[in-house]
C-alpha positions as CSV (number, residue, x, y, z in Angstrom):
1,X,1.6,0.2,-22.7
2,X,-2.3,1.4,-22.4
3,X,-3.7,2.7,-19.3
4,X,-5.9,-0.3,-18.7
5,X,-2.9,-2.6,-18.6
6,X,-3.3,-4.6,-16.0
7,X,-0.5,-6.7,-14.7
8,X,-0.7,-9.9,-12.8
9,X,1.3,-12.9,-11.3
10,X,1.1,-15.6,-8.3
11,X,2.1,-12.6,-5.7
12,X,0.3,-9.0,-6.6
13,X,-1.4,-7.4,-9.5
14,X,-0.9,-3.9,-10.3
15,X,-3.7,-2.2,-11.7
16,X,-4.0,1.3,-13.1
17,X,-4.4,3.7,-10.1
18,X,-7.5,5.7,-10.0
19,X,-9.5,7.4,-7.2
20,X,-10.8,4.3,-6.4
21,X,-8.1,2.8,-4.4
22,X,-7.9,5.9,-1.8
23,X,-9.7,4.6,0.3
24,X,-7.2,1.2,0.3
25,X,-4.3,3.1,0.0
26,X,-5.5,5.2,3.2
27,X,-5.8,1.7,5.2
28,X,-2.6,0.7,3.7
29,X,-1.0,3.1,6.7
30,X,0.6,5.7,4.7
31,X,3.9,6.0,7.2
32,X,6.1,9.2,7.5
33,X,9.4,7.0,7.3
34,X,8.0,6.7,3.1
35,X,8.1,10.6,3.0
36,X,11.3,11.0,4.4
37,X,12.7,10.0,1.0
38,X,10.4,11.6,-1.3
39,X,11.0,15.0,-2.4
40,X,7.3,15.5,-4.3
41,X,5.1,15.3,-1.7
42,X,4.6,15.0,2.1
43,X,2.3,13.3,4.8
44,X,0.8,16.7,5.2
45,X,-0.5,16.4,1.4
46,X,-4.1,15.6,1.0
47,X,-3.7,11.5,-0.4
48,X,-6.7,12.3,-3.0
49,X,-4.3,15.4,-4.0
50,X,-1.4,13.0,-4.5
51,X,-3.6,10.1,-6.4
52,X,-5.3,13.2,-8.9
53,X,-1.9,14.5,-9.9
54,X,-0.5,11.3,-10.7
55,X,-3.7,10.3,-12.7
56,X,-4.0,14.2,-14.5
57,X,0.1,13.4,-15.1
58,X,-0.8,10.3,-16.8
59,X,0.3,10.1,-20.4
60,X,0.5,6.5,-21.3
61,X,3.6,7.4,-22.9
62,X,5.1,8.8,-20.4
63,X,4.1,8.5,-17.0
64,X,1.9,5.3,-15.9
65,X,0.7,4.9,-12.0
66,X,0.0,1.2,-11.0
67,X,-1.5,0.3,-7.6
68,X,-0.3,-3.2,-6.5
69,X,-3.0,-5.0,-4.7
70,X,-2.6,-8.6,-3.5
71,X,-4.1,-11.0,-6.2
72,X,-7.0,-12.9,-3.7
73,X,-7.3,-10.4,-1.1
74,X,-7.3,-7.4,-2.8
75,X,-5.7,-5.6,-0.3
76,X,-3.8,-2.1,-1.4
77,X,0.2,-3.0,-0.9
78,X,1.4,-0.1,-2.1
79,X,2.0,2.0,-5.4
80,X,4.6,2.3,-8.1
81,X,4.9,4.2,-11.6
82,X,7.0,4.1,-14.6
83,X,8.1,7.1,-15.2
84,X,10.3,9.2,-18.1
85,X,9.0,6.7,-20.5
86,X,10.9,7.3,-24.3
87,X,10.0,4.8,-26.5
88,X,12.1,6.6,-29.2
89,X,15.1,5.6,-26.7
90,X,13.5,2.2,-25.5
91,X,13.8,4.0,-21.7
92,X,12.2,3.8,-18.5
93,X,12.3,5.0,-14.9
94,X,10.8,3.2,-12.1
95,X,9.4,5.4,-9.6
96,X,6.7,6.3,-6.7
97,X,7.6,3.0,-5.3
98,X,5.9,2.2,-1.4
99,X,5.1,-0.8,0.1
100,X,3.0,-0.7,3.2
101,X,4.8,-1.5,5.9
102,X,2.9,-5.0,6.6
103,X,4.1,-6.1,3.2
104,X,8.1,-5.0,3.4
105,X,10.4,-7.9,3.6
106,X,7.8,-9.7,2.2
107,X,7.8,-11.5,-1.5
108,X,5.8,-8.2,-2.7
109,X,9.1,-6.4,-3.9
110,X,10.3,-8.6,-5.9
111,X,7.0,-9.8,-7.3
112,X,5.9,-6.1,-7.9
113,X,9.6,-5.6,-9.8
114,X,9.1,-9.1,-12.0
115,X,5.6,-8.2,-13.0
116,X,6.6,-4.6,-13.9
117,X,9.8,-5.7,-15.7
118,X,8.5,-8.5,-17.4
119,X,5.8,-6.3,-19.3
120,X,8.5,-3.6,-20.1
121,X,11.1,-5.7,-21.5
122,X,8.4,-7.1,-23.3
123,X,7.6,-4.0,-24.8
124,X,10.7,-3.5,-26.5
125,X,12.2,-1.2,-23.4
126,X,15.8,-1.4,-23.1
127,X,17.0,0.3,-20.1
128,X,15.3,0.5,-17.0
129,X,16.4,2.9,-14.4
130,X,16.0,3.0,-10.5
131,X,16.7,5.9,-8.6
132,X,16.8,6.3,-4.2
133,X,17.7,8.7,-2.3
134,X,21.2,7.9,-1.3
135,X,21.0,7.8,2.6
136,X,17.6,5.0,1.9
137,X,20.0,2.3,2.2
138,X,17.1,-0.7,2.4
139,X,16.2,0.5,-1.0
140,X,19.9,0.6,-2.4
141,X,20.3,-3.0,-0.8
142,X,17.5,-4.0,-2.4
143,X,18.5,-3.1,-5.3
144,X,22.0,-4.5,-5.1
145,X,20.8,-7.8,-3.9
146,X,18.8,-8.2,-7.4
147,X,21.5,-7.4,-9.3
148,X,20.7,-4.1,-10.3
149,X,23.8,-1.6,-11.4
150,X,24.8,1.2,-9.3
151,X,25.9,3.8,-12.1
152,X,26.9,6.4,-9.6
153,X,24.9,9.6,-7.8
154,X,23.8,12.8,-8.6
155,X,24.6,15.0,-6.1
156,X,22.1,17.9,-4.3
157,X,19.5,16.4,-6.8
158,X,16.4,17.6,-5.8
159,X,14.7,19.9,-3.1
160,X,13.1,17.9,-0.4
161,X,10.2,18.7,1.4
162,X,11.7,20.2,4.7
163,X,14.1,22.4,2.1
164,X,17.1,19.9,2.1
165,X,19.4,18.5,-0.5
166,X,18.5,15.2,-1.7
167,X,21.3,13.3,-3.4
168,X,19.7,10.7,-5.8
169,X,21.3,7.1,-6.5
170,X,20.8,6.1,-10.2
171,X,20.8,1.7,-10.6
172,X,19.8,0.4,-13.9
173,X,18.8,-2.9,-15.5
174,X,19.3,-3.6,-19.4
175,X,17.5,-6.0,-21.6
176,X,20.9,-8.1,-21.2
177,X,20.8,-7.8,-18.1
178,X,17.5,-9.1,-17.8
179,X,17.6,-12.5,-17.5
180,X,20.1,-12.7,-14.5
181,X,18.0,-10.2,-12.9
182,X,14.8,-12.2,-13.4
183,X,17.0,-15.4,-11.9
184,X,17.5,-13.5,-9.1
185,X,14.0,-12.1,-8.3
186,X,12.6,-15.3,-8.9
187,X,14.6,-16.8,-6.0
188,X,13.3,-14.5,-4.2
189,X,9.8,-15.3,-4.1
190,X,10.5,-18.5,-3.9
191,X,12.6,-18.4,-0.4
């Protein structure tokens, strides 16, 4: 995958994140409930702070920042990265995923996840993993509800903002599972 990948259906496009879509993603609302589960940054970080490091973190092969806009409007819906990319192991993480609160419950979750997905398995990726924070439970629902396999939690994970504990829930999604998945996210924006 190149960083000028672009990638498009009906419902959003995700485009390479870059400084300019601050300015959307600052409209976009930024809420505190999004922090809550994050452990890398806070509301209290500067937004152009957060968008430089995940652009100056950006190796293609790596670590890849999309901003998903809606296709006529353009209006900034939220972000989300792959992340822990090893082609060597056909691997992927999906991560830094928000949606603006105007757009949750919407058909922009699943639509982000079948653009995303569709490119990756694409690529020749085999395993795709999710991760949440364990108490996010609209994230782990979610997740279940596309078919996505809960393959247990890491426990005290990572340091959160305010000094907590995070546990972390790991779901993933293999190239065989891929096709049911798909099924299931396409019924979805459909509804």
């Amino acid at each position: 995958m190149t960083p000028s990948d672009i990638l498009e259906n009906r419902w959003v496009r995700l485009e390479p994140l870059s400084r300019d879509h601050i300015e959307g993603l600052n409209k976009a609302g930024i809420i505190d409930a999004i922090w809550t589960y994050m452990p890398r940054q806070s509301a209290n970080s500067a937004l152009e702070d957060i968008v430089d490091r995940f652009i100056s973190d950006e190796d293609p092969e790596v670590f890849q920042c999309f901003c998903i806009l809606h296709p006529e409007t353009g209006m900034v819906l939220g972000t989300v990265a792959l992340e822990n990319m090893s082609r060597p192991h056909r691997r992927a993480e999906v991560g830094q995923f928000w949606i603006r609160k105007k757009a949750q419950g919407t058909q922009t979750f699943p639509a982000t996840l079948l653009a995303l997905l569709d490119h990756i398995f694409d690529q020749g990726i085999l395993r795709l993993e999710l991760r949440c924070d364990s108490k996010h439970g609209r994230t782990a629902a979610a997740y279940d509800k596309i078919g996505a396999i809960k393959e247990g939690e890491l426990r005290s994970y990572e340091r959160m903002m305010d000094g907590s504990r995070r546990t972390t829930a790991i779901y993933s999604i293999l190239k065989q599972d891929w096709s049911e998945v798909r099924s299931r996210l396409t019924a979805e924006l459909v509804k």
